[in-house]
N, C-alpha and C positions, 0 to 999 in steps of 0.2 A: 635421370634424364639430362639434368644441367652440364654434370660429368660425360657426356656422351657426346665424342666426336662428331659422329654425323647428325645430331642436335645442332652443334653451333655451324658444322657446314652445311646446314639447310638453311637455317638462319640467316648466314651471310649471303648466300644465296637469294635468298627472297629480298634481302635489303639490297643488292648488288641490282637486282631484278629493277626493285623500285625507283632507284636512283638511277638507272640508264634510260627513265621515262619521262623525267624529269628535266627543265633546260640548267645549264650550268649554274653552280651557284652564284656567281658572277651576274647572272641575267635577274636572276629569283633578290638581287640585292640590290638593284636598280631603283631607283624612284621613280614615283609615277611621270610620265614626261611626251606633253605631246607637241609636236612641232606643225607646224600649220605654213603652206609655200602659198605665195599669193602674188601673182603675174606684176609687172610692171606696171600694166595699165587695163583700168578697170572702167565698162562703160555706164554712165550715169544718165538715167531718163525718169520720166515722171509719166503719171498722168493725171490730168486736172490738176496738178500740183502736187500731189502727192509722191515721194520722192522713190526712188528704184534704183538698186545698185544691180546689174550683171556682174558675177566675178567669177572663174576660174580659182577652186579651192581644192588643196590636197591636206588631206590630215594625215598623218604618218606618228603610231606610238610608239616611241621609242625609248618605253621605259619598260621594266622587267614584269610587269603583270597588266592584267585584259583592262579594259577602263572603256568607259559609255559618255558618248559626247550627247547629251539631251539637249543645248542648243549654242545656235550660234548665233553671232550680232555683227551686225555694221553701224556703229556710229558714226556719223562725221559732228566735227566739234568746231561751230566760228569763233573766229577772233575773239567774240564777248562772251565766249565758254557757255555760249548756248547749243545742245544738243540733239540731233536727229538720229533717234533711235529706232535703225532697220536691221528687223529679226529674219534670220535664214524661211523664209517661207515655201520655195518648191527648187525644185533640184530636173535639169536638164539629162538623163540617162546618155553617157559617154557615148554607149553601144549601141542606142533606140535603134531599132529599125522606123524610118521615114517613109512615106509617100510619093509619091514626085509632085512639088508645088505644093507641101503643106509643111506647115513648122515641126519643129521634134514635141513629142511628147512633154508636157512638164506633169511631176509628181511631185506630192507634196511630202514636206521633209518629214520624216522621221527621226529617231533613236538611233547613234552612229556606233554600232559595237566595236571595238579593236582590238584582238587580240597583243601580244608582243614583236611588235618588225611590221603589225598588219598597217596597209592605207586605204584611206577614201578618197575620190579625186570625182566631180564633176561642177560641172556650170552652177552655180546657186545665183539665185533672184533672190533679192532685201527688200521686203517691204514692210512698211506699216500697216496694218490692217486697220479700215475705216474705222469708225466708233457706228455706231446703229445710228444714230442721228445722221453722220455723215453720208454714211451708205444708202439711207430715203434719199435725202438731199440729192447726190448724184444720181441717183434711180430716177427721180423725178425729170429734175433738166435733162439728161438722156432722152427721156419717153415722150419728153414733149417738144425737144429740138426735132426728133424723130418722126413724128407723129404731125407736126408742122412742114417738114419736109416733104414727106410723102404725102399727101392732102395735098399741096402744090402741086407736087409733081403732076397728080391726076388732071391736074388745070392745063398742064402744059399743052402747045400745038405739036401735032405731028412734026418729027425730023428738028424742034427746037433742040438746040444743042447747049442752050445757056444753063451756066450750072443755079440750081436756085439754091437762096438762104434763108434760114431761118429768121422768123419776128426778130427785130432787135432788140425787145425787151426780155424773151427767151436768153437770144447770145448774150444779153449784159447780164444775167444772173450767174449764166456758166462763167463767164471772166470773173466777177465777183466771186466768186466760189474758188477757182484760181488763184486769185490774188491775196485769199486769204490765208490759202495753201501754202503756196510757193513763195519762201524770204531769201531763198540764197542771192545773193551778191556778188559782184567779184570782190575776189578777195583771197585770205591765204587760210586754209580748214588742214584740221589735223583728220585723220581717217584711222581709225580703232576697230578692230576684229576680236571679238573674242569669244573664245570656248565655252562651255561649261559643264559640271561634271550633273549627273540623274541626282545628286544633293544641293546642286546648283552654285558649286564651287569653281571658282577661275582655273581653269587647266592651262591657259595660253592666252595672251595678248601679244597682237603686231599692232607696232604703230608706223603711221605713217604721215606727210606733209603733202597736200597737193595745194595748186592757185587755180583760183576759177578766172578768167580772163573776162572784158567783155564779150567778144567775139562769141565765146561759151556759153555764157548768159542770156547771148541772144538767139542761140540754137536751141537754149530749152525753151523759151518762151516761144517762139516761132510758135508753133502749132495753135496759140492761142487766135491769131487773125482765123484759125481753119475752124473754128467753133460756130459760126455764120453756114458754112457749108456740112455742119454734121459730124467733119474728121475730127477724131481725136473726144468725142464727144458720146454719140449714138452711134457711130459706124469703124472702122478703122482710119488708118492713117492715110496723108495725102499719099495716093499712086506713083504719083510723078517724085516723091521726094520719100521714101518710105522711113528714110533716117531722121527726117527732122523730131525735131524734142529731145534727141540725146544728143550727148556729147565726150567724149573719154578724157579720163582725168590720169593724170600721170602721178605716179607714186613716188617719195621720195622718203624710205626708211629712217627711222628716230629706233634710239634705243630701247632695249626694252624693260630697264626698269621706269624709265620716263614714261612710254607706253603704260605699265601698270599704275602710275602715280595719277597719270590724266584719267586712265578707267577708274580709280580708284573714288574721284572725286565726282563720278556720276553719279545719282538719286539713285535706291537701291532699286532690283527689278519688284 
């Protein structure tokens, strides 16, 4: 049968078959390789202090075989190489279908699959998630700026327009709770993005430089006077000013094995 022409022209066949389903060997030789595009300017808000990156993120693999992003980070890193470590938490749907008058959908992150050439691109929120202590803590002043609120309210006169506030021993506990939260400064922070693979291996690091200004400093703290009126606290944000507490920070690219040097030197996860 070895001796048999139409043995080996079957053969080749089947292997001709195989290989035409296959990407080039060129692609299948590739290293694993994933590039991560991140907007100019990214916007930075809090609440209570707690710190919050919005960014526009595309992940594009552009290396010759499939590879699984399990998570992603936003550090920013001050001047004295102290660390704020915000993990990809929920992802804004490009495509959501919306409401009229209600915000898009957020869902929370998952497992990012990539084939070869494949991308992900939408909105991601960085946050830290509270500790269980922390989360009473704001549960509490919440329920009871709230709770103080409302209980007034019922006091008010007919057609009074005046807005009421909460006990001031209520608001100084939520500022204190704040204050303990919230150290950024002005000043100049490096800002760090990075991948990681479902073994929890660095796939991608971008680095970046931004300056926080005064001006800046005093748009996140802003919201803090609105803890007396509930905003930013037990209810949403002020009406009249809906942006206050963020502010956008502008990027300014570092290379990237410096990028990896400065990740390299953070506390492991």
């Amino acid at each position: 049968m070895l001796k048999s022409p139409e043995f080996w022209s079957t053969v080749i066949a089947v292997v001709a078959l195989v290989l035409s389903q296959l990407p080039p060997i060129r692609d299948l030789l590739k290293p694993r390789e994933l590039r991560i595009f991140v907007p100019e300017m990214l916007a930075l808000s809090h609440y209570m202090g707690n710190l919050q990156i919005w960014a526009f993120l595309a992940l594009y693999n552009t290396g010759g075989s499939s590879m699984t992003v399990q998570r992603i980070e936003c550090v920013i890193v001050g001047e004295d190489g102290s660390p704020w470590r915000l993990p990809a938490q929920t992802y804004t749907p490009t495509l959501a279908q919306t409401t009229a008058g209600q915000p898009a959908p957020e869902l929370l992150m998952g497992w990012i699959s990539l084939k070869p050439d494949e991308n992900w691109a939408q909105t991601i929120r960085f946050f830290k998630v509270w500790t269980i202590k922390e989360d009473e803590d704001v549960a509490e002043i919440s329920a009871n700026i709230r709770a103080d609120i409302n209980a007034k309210l019922k006091l008010k006169a007919p057609f009074d327009s005046n807005l009421v506030e909460a006990e001031p021993t209520l608001v100084k506990r939520a500022k204190d709770f704040f204050e303990r939260k919230f150290t950024l400064t002005k000043g100049s922070y490096k800002l760090l993005i990075a991948a990681r693979s479902e073994k929890n291996d660095v796939l991608r690091v971008r680095g970046f430089e931004f300056t926080l200004f005064d001006n800046q400093i005093r748009s996140l703290r802003a919201p803090v006077d609105d803890y007396k009126l509930g905003w930013g606290v037990s209810s949403g944000v002020d009406p009249a000013d809906p942006a206050k507490g963020s502010t956008y920070i502008r990027l300014r690219p570092i290379a990237e094995l410096d990028a990896k040097a400065e990740y390299a030197k953070l506390p492991p996860l």
